[in-house]
N, C-alpha and C positions, 0 to 999 in steps of 0.2 A: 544921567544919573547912573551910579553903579552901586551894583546890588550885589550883598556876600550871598550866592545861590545855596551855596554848600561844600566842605570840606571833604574831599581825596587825598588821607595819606598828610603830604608836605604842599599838598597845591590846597587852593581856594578857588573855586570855582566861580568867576563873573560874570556876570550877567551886564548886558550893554544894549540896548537899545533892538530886543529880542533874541539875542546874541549870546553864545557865552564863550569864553577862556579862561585859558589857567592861568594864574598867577602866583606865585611860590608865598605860603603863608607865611614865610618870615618876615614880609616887608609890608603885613599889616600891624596897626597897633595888636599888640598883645590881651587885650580884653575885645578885637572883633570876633563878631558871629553871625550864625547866619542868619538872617533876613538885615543885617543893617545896612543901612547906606552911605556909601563912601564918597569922601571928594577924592578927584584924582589931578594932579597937575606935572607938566614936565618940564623940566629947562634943558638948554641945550650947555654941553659941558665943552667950550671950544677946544682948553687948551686940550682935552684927554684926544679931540678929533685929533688935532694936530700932531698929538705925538704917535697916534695910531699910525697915521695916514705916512710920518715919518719913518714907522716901523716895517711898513708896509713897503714902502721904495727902497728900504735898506732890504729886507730881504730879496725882493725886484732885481735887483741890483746884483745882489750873492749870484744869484740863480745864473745872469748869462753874463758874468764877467771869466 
């Protein structure tokens, strides 16, 4: 369970399993505060890896050509 501790500024402050971090308050709902409990879930974004990771061997690439 994560828990809104409290606001800093542009961060939200979480709480995790005795734990806390920041998290940038913009990418809670607009009506969180603090004491409420959030769900949190992620998904994996392949194609963004893939063009990164393409990004990454082109400049690779610049570097010792």
């Amino acid at each position: 369970m994560f828990i809104i501790d409290r606001f800093e500024g542009d961060w939200a402050v979480i709480e995790y399993n005795g734990k806390t971090f920041n998290i940038p308050q913009e990418i809670l709902p607009s009506t969180a505060k603090e004491g409420d409990a959030i769900n949190v879930s992620f998904t994996m974004d392949k194609e963004a890896t893939k063009e990164r990771k393409k990004k990454v061997k082109s400049l690779v690439e610049d570097m010792f050509e």
